[in-house]
Backbone as CSV, one residue per row, in Angstrom:
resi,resn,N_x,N_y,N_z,CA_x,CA_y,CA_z,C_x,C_y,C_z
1,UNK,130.428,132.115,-14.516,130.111,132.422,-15.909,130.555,133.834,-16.266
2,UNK,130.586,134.052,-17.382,131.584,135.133,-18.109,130.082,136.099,-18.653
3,UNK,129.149,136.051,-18.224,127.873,136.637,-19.057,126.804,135.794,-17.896
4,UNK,125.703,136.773,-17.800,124.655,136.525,-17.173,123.286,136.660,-18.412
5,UNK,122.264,135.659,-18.384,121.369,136.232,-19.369,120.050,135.830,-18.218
6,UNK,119.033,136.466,-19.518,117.821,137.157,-18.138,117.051,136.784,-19.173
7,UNK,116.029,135.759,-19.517,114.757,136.213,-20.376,113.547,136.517,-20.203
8,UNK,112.807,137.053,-20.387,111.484,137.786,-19.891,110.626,139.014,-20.903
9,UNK,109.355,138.478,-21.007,108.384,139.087,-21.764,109.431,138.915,-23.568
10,UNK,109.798,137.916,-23.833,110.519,137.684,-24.822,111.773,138.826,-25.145
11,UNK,112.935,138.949,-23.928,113.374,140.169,-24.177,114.800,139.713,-23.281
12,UNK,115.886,139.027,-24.040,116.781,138.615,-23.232,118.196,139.182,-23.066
13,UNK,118.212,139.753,-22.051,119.316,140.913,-21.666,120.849,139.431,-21.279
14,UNK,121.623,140.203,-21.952,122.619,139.461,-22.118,124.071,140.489,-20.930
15,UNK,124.209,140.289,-19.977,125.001,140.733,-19.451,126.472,140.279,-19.090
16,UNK,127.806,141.269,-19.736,129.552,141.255,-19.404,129.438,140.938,-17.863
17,UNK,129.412,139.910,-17.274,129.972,139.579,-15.842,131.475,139.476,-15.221
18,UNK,132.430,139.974,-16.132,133.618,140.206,-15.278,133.913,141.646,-14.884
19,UNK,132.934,141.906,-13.508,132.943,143.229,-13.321,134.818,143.590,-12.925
20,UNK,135.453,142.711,-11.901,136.699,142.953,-11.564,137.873,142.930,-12.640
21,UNK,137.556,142.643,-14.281,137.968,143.226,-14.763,137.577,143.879,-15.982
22,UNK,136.771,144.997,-15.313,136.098,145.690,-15.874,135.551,145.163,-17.094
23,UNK,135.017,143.838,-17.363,134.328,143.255,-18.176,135.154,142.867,-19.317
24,UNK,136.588,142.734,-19.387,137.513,143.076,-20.662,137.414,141.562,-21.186
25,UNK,137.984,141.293,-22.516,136.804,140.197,-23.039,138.598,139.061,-22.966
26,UNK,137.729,137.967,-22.324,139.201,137.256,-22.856,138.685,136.240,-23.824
27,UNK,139.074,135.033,-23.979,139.042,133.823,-24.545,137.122,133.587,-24.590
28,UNK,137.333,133.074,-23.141,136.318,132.203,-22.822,134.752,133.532,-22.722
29,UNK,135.160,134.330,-22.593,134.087,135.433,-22.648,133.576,135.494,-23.757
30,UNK,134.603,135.866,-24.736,134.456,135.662,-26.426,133.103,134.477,-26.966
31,UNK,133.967,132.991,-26.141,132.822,132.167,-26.555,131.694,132.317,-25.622
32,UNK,131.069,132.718,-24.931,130.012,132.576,-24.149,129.101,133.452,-24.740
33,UNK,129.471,134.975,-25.210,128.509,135.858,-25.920,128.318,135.215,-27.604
34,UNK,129.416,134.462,-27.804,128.917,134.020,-29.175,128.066,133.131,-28.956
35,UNK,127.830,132.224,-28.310,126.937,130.966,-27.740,126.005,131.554,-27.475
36,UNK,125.705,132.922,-26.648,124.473,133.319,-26.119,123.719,133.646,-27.536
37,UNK,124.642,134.664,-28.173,123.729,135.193,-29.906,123.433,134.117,-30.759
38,UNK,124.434,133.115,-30.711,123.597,131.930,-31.396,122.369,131.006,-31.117
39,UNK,122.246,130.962,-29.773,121.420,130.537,-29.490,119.832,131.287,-29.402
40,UNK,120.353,132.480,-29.569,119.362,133.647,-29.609,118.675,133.857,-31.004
41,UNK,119.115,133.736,-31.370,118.883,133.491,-32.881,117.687,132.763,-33.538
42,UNK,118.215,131.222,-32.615,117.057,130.454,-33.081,115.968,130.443,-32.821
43,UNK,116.175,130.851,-31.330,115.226,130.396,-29.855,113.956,131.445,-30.354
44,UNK,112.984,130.548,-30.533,111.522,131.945,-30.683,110.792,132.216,-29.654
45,UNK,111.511,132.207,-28.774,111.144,132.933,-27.567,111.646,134.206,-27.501
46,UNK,112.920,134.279,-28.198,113.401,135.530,-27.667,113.433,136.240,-29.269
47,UNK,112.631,138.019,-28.886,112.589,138.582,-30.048,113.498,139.982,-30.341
48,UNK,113.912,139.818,-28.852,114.761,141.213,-29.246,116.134,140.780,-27.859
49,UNK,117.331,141.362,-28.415,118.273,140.796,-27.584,119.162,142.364,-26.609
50,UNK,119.486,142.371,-25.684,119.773,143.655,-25.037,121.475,143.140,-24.721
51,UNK,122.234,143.740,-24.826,123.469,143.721,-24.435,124.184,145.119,-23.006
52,UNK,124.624,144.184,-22.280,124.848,145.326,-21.560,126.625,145.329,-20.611
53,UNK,126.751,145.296,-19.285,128.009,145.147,-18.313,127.508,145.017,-17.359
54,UNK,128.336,144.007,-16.814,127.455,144.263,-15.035,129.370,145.287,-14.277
55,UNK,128.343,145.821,-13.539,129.113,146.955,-12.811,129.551,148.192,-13.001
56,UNK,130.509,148.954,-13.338,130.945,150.399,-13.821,131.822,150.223,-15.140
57,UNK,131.485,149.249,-15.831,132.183,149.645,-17.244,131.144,149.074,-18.014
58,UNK,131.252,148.921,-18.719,130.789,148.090,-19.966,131.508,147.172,-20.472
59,UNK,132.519,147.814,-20.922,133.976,146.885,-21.336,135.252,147.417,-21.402
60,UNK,136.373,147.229,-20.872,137.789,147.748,-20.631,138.612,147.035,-22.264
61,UNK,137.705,146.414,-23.061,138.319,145.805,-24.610,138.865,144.746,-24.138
62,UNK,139.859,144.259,-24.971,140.755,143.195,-24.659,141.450,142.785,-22.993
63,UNK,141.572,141.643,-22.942,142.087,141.420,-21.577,143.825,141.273,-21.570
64,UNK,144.418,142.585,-22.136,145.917,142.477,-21.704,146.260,141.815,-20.792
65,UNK,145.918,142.103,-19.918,146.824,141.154,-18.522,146.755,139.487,-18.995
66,UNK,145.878,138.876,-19.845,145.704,137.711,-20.296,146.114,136.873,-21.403
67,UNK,146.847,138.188,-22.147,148.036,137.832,-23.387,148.998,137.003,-22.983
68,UNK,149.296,135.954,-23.633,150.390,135.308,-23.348,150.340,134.186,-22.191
69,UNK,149.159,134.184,-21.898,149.032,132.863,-20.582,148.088,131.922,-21.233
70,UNK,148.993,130.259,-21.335,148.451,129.304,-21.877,146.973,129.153,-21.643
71,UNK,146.538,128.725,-22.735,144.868,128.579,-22.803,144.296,127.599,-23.557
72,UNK,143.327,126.961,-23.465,142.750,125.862,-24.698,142.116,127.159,-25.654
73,UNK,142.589,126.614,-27.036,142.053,126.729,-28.082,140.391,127.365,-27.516
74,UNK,140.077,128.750,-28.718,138.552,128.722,-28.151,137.682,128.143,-29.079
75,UNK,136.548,128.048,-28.586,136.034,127.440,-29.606,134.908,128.128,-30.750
76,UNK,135.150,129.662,-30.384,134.760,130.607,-31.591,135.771,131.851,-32.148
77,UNK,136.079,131.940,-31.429,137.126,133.347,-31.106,136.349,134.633,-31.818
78,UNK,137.859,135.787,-31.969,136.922,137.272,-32.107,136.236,137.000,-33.232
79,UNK,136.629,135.940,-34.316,136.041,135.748,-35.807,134.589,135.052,-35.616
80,UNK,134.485,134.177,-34.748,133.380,133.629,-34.897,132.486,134.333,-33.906
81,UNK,132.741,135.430,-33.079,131.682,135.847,-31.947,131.487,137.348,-32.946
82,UNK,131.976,137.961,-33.747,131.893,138.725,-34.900,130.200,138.069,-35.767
83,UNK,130.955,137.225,-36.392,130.310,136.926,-37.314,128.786,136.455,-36.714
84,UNK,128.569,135.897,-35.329,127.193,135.543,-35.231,126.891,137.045,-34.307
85,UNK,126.900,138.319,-34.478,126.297,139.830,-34.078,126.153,140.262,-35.388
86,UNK,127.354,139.873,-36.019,126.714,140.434,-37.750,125.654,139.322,-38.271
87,UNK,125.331,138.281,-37.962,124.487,137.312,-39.001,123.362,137.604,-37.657
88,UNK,123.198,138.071,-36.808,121.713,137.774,-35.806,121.000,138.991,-36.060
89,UNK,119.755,138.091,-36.576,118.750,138.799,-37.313,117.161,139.400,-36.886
90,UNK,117.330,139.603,-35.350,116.941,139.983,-34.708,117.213,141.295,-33.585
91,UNK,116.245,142.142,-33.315,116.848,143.375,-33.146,117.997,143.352,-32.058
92,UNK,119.138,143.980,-31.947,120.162,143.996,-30.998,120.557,145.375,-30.501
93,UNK,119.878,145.679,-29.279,119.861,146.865,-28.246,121.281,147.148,-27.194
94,UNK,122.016,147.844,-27.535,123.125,148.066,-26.810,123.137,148.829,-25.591
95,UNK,123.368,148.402,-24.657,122.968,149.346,-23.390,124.637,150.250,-22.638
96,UNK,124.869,150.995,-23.202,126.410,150.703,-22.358,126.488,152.269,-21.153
97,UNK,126.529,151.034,-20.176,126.254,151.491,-18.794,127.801,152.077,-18.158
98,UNK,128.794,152.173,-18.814,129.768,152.253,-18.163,130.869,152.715,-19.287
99,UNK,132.649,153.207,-19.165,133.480,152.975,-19.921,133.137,151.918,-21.034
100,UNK,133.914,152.429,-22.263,133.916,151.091,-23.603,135.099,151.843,-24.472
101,UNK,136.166,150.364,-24.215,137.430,151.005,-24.954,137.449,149.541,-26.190
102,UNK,138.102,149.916,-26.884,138.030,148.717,-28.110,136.673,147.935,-28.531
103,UNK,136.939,146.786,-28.329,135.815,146.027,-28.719,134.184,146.623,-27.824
104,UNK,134.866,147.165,-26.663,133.384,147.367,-26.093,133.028,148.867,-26.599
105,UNK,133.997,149.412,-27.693,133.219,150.926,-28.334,133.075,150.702,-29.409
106,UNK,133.429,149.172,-30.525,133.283,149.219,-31.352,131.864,148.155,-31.770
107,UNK,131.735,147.740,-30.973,130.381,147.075,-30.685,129.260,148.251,-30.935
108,UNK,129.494,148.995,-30.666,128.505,150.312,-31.434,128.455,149.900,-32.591
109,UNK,129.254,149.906,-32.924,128.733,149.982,-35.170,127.978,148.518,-35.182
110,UNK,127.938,147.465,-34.160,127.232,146.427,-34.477,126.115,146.428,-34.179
111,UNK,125.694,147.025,-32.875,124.445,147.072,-32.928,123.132,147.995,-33.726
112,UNK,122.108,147.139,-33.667,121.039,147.934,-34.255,120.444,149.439,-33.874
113,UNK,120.631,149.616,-32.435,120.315,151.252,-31.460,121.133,150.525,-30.236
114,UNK,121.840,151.630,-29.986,122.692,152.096,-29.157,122.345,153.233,-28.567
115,UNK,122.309,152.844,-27.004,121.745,153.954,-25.754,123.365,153.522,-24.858
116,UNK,123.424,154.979,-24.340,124.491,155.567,-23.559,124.305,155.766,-21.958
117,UNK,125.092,155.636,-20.885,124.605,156.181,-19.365,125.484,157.371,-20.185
118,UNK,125.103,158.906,-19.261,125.324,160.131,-19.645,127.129,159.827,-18.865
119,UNK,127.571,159.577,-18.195,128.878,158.941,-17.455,129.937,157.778,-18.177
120,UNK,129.438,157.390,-19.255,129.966,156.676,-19.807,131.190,157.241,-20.788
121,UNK,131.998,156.516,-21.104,132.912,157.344,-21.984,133.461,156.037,-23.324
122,UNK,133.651,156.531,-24.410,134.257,155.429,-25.512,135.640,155.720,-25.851
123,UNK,136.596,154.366,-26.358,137.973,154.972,-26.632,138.259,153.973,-27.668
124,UNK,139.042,153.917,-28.543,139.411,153.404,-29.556,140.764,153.247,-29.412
125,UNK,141.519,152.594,-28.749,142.696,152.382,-28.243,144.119,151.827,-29.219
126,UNK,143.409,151.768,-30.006,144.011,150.596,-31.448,145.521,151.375,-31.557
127,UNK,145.579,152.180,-32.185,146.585,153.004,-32.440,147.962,153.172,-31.518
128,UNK,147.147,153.415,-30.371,147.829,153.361,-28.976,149.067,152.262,-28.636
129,UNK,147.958,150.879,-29.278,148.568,149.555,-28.752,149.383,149.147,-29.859
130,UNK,149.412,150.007,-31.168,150.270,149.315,-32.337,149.777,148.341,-32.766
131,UNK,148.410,148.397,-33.201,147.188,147.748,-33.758,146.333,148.445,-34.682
132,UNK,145.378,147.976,-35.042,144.547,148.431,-35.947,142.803,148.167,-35.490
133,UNK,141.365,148.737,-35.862,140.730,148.821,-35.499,140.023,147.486,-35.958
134,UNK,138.685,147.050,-35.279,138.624,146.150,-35.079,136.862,146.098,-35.510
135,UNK,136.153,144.686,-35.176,134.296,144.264,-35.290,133.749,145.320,-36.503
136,UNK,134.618,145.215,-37.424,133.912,145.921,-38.569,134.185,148.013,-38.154
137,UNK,134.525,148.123,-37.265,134.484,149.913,-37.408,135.126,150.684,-38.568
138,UNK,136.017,149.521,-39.196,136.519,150.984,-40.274,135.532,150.819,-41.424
139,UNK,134.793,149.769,-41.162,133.433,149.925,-42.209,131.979,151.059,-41.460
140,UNK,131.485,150.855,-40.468,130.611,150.920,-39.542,130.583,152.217,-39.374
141,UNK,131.899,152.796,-38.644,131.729,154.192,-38.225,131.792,155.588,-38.911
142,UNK,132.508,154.899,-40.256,132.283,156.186,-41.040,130.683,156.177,-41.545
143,UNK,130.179,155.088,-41.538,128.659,155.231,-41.823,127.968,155.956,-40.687
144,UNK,127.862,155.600,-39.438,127.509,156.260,-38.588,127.899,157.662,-38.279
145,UNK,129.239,157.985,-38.191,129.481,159.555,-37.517,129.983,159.793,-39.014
146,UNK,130.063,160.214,-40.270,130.747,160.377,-41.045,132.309,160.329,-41.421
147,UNK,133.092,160.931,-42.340,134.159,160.341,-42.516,135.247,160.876,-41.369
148,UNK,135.284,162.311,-41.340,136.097,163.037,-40.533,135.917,162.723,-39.132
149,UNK,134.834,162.702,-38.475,134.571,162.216,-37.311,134.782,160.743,-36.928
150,UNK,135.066,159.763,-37.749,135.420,158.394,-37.429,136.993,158.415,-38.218
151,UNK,137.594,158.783,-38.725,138.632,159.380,-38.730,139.342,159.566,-37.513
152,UNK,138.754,160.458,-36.872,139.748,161.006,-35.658,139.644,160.155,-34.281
153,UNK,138.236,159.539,-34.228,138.208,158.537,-33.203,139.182,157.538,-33.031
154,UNK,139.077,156.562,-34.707,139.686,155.551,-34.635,141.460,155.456,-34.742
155,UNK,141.868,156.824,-35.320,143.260,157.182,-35.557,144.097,157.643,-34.129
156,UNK,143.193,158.467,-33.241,143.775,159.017,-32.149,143.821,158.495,-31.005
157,UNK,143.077,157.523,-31.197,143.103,156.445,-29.490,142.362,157.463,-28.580
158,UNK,141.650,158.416,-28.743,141.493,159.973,-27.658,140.339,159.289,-26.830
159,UNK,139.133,159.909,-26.234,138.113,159.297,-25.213,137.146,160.203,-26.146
160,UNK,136.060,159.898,-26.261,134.492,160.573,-27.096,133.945,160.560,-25.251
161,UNK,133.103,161.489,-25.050,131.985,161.740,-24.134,130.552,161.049,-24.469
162,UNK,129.714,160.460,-23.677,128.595,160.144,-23.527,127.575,161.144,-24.865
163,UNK,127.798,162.380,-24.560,127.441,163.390,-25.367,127.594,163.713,-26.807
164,UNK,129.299,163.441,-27.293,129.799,163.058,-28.106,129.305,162.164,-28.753
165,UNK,129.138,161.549,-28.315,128.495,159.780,-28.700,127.333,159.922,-29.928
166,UNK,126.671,160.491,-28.933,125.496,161.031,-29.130,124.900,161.721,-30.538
167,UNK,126.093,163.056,-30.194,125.923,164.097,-30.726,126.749,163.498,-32.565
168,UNK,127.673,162.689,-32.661,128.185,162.117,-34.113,127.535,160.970,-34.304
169,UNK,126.196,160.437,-33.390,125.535,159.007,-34.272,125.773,157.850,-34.371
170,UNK,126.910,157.970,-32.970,127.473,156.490,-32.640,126.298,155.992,-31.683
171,UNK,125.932,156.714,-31.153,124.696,156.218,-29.678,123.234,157.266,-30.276
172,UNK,122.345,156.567,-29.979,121.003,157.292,-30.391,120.211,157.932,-29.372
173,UNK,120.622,157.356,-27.729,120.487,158.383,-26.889,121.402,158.365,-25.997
174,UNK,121.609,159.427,-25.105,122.694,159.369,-23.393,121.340,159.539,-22.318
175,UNK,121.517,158.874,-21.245,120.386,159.247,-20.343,121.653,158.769,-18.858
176,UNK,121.014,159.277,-17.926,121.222,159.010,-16.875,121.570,157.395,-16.374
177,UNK,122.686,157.533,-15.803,122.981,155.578,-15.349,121.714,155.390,-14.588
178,UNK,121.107,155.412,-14.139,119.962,154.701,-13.710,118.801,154.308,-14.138
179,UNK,118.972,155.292,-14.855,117.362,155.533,-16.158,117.981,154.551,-17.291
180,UNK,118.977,153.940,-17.408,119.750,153.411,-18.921,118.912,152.192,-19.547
181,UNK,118.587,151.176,-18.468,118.285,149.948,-18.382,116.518,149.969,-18.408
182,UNK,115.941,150.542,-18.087,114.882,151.255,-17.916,114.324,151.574,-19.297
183,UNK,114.868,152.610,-19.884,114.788,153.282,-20.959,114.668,151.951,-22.643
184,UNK,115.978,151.284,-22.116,116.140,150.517,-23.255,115.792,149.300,-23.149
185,UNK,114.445,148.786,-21.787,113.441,147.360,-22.096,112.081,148.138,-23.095
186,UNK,112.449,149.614,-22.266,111.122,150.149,-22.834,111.222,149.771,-24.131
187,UNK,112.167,149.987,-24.722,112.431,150.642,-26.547,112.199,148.580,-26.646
188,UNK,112.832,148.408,-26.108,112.851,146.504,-26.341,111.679,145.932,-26.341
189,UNK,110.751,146.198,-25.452,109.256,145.973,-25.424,108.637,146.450,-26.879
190,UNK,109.059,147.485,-27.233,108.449,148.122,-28.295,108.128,147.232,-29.172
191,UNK,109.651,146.922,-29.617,110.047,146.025,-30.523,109.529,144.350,-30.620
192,UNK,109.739,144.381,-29.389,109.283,142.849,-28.644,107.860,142.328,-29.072
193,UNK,106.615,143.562,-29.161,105.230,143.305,-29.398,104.980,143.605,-30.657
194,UNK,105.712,143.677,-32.178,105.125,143.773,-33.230,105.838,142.612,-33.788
195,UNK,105.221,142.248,-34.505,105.489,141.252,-35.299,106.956,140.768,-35.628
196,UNK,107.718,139.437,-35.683,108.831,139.159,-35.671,108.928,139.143,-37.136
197,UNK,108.226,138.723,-37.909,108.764,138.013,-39.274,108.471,139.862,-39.757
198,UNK,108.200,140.663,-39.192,108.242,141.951,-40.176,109.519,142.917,-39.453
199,UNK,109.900,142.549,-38.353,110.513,142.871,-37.766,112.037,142.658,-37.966
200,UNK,112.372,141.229,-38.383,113.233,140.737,-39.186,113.989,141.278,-40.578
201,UNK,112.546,141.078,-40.967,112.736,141.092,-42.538,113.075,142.384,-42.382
202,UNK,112.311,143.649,-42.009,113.171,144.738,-42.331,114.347,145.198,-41.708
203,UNK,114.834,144.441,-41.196,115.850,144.651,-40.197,117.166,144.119,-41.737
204,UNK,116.490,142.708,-42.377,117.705,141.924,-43.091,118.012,143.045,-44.334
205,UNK,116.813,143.702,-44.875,116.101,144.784,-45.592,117.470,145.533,-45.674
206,UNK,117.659,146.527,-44.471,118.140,147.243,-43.795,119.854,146.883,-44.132
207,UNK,120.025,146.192,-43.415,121.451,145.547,-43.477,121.916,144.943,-44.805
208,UNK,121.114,144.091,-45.143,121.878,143.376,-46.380,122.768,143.788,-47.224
209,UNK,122.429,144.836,-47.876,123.388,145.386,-49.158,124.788,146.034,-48.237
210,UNK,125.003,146.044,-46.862,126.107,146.298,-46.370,126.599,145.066,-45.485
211,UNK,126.144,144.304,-45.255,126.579,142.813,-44.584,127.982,141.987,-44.949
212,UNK,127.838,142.123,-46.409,129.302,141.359,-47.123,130.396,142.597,-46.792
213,UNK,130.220,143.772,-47.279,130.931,144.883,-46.858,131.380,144.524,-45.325
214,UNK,130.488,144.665,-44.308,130.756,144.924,-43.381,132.052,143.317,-42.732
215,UNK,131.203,142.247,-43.433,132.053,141.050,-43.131,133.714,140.664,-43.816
216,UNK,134.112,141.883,-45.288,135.251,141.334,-45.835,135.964,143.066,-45.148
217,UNK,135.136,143.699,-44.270,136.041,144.444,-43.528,136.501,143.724,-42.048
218,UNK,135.720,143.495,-42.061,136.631,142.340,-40.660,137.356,141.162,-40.859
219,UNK,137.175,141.000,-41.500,138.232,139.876,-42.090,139.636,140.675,-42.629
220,UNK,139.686,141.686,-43.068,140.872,142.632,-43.691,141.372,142.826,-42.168
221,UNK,140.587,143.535,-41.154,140.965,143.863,-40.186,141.569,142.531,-39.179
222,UNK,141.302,141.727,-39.291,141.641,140.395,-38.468,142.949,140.039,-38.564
223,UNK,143.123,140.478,-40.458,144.243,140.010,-40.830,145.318,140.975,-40.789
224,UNK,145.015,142.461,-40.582,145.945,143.117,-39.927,146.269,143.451,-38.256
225,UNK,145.324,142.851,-37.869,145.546,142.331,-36.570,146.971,141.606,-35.983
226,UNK,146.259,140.286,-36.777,147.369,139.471,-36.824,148.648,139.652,-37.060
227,UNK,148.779,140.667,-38.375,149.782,141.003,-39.021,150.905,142.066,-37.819
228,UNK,150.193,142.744,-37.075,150.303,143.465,-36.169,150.902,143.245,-34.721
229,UNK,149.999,142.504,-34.072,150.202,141.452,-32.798,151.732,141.028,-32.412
230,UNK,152.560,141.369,-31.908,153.605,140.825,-31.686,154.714,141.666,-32.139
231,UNK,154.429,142.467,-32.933,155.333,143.480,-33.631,156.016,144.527,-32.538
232,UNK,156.810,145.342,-32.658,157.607,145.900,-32.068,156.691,147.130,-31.280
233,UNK,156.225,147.195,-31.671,154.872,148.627,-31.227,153.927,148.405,-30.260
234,UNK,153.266,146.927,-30.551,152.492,146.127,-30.150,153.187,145.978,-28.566
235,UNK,154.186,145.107,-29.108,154.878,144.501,-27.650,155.236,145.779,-26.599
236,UNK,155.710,146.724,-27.372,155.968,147.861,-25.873,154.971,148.250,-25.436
237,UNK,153.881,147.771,-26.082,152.799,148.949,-25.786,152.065,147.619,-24.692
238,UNK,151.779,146.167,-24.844,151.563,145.960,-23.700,152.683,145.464,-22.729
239,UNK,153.914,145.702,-22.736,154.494,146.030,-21.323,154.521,147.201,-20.752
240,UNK,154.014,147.702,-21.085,154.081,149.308,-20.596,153.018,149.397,-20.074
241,UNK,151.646,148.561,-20.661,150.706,148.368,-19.830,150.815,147.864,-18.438
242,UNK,151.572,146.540,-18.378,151.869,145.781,-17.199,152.396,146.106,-16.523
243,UNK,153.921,147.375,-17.098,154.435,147.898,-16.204,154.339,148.675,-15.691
244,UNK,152.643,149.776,-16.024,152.107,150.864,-15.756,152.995,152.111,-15.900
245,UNK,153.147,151.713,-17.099,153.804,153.314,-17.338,153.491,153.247,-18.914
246,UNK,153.991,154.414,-19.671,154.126,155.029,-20.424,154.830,154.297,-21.527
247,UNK,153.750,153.809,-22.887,155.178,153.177,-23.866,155.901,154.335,-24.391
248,UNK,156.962,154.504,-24.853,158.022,154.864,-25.925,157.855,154.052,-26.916
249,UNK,157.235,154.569,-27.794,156.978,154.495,-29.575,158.525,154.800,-30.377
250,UNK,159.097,155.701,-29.387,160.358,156.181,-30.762,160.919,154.927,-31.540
251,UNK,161.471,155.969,-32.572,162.159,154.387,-33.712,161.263,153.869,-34.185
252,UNK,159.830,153.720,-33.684,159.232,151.971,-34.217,158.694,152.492,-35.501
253,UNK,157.932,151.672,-36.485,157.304,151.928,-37.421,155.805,151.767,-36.662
């Protein structure tokens, strides 16, 4: 399985199980965390949902090495495992225990509180790969770190620090990798023992008047994705991955 889940004291930690590659999301990963949040959703057992990595990353983003090798059709993809983190209406605790480049740093702007290991690092790689940013961030992060500071994240492909994180409002705390998991059943418990239907509601409260926003920015972004993908920038940039070296951008647009 592509995800491990754990439920207990109504509090179900949803864990990235491809530690060997560094948790990077392919196809079938995609659908398994969308399956887990949907099902989370309904299930009234579970009142608060924890997201995390098993091993030393969190998430390495996309699974380059997995571009281009035949696959069945998925049966949610990035659009539909998007859309059920933006529609789950129950609190969603981000734990990120490790590295988070792409989708696994932009998963910040989705969750509700976001906790950091102090070792962890975020990257926004988009730019890099001759792409564009992605899960709602060019909506998300200028709300969170303001304009200039999500600006330079998402434009420069550069690495933010644990601290960093922190310190612009992408993560609400950094603690120690050991203390991480610890820290954030506590905050989950919190949550876990007051009331769901008030818990909810101000949560939908909260979100609503930015929800459509946040959903016709991912959809813009999907579609420059797409628009993107395969293009001349794109393509050097993952052979250069494969071939472990260095793309050359010159010439391209």
């Amino acid at each position: 399985m592509t995800i491990k889940t754990n439920l207990k004291d109504s509090i179900l930690t949803v864990t990235l199980n491809r530690p060997d590659s560094l948790n990077a999301f392919n196809p079938q990963l995609m659908d398994d965390l969308t399956d887990a949040f949907l099902d989370a959703a309904t299930n009234s057992e579970v009142k608060v949902l924890i997201l995390t990595g098993e091993g030393r990353a969190f998430s390495a983003g996309a699974d380059l090495a997995a571009m281009g090798r035949p696959s069945d059709p998925p049966k949610h993809g990035l659009a539909g495992m998007l859309d059920a983190i933006v529609d789950f209406p129950k609190p969603f605790l981000l734990a990120v225990n490790g590295i988070g480049v792409g989708i696994g740093a932009t998963l910040c702007g989705l969750a509700d509180l976001t906790y950091i290991a102090e070792t962890a690092r975020l990257r926004c790689p988009f730019s890099a790969l001759g792409l564009t940013a992605e899960a709602g961030s060019t909506h998300s992060f200028p709300q969170l770190m303001g304009r200039q500071k999500a600006n330079w994240f998402l434009l420069s492909a550069e690495w933010m620090t644990a601290a960093e994180c922190v310190q612009s409002g992408l993560a609400l705390e950094m603690l120690p990798g050991d203390e991480l998991l610890i820290r954030v059943n506590e905050q989950a418990a919190k949550l876990a023992a007051l009331p769901s239907s008030s818990v909810m509601k101000t949560k939908a409260l909260m979100t609503g008047p930015h929800k459509e926003q946040l959903k016709a920015h991912i959809i813009k972004e999907n579609e420059g994705l797409a628009e993107l993908t395969g293009a001349p920038a794109n393509r050097e940039a993952i052979t250069a991955f494969l071939e472990k070296r260095e793309p050359n951008f010159a010439g391209m647009e």
